[in-house]
C-alpha positions as CSV (number, residue, x, y, z in Angstrom):
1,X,29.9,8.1,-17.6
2,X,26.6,7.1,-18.7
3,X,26.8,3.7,-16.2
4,X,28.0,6.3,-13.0
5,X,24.7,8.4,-14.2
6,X,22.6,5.2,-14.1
7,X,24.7,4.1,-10.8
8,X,23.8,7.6,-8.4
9,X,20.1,7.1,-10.1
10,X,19.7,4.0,-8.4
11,X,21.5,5.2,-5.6
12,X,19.5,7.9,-5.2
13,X,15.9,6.1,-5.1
14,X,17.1,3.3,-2.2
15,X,18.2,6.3,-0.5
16,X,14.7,8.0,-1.0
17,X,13.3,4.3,-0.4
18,X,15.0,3.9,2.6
19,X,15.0,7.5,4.4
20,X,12.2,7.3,7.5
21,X,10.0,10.3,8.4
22,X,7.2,11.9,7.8
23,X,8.7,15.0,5.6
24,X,6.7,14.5,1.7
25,X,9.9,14.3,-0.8
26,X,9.4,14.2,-4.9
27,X,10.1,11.4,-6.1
28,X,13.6,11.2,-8.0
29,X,12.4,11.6,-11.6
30,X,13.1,8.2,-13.7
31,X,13.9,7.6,-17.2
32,X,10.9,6.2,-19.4
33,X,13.1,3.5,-20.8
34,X,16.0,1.6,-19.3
35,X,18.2,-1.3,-20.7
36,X,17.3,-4.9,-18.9
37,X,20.2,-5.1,-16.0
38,X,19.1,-1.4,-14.6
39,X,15.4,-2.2,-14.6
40,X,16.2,-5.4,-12.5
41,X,18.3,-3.5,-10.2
42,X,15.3,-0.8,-9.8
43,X,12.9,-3.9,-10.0
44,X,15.0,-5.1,-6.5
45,X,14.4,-2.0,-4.8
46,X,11.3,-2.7,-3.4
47,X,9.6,0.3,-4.9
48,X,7.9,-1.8,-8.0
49,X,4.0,-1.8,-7.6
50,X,3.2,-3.7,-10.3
51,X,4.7,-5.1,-13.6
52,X,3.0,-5.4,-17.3
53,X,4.8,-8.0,-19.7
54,X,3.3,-7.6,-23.5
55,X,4.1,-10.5,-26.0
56,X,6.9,-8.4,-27.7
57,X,9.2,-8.4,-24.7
58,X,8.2,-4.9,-23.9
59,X,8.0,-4.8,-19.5
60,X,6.4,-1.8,-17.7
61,X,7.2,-1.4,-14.5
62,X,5.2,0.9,-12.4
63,X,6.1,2.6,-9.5
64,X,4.3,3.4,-5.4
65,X,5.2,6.6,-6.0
66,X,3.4,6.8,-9.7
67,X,6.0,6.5,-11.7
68,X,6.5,3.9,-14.8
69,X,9.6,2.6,-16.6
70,X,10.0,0.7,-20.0
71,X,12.3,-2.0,-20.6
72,X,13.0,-4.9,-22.9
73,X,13.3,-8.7,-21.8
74,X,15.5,-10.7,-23.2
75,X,13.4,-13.3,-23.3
76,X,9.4,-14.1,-22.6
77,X,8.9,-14.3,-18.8
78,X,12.4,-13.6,-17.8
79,X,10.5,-10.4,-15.4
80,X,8.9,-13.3,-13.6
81,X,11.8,-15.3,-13.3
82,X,13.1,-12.0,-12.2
83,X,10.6,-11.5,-9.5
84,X,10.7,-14.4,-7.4
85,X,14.1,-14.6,-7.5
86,X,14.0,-11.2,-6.0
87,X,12.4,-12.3,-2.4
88,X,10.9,-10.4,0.1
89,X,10.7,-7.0,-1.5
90,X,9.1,-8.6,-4.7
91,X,6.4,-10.3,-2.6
92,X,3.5,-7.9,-3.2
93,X,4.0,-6.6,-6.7
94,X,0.9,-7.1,-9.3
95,X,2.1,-9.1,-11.9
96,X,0.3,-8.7,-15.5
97,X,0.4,-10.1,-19.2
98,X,-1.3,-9.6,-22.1
């Protein structure tokens, strides 16, 4: 249950990500803190501004739209492995570490 939750989530902001228009639209409202594998997915979305890595794994990654999510690395660096394996919609993102 809790995966389909996460699932329609993600769904959700590619849809939002994706719709064209001018109409304003809140932003689907994120969790502060994901598990690794979902903040990659969101990470791939294209929606990712900018990304801060601290020394004890802890990743913030922070949103166009003004929004921030935590996560946990399972390793140092694995964001930025993360990142340019992403591609095109990873190109722009502000990459940061303490």
């Amino acid at each position: 249950m809790k995966k389909l939750l996460w699932i329609l989530l993600l769904v959700s902001l590619v849809v939002t990500a994706c719709s064209a228009g001018t109409q304003q639209s809140t932003p689907t409202p994120l969790p502060e803190e994901v598990d690794w594998p979902t903040a990659v997915n969101l990470l791939k979305t294209g929606e990712v501004d900018q990304i801060f890595q601290l020394h004890n794994l802890t990743v913030t990654l922070y949103f166009k739209d003004g929004q921030q999510v935590k996560t946990i690395e399972p390793t140092i660096d694995a964001i930025f492995t993360e990142v340019q394996n992403c591609g095109a919609p990873c190109s722009n993102i502000i990459l940061a570490t303490e």
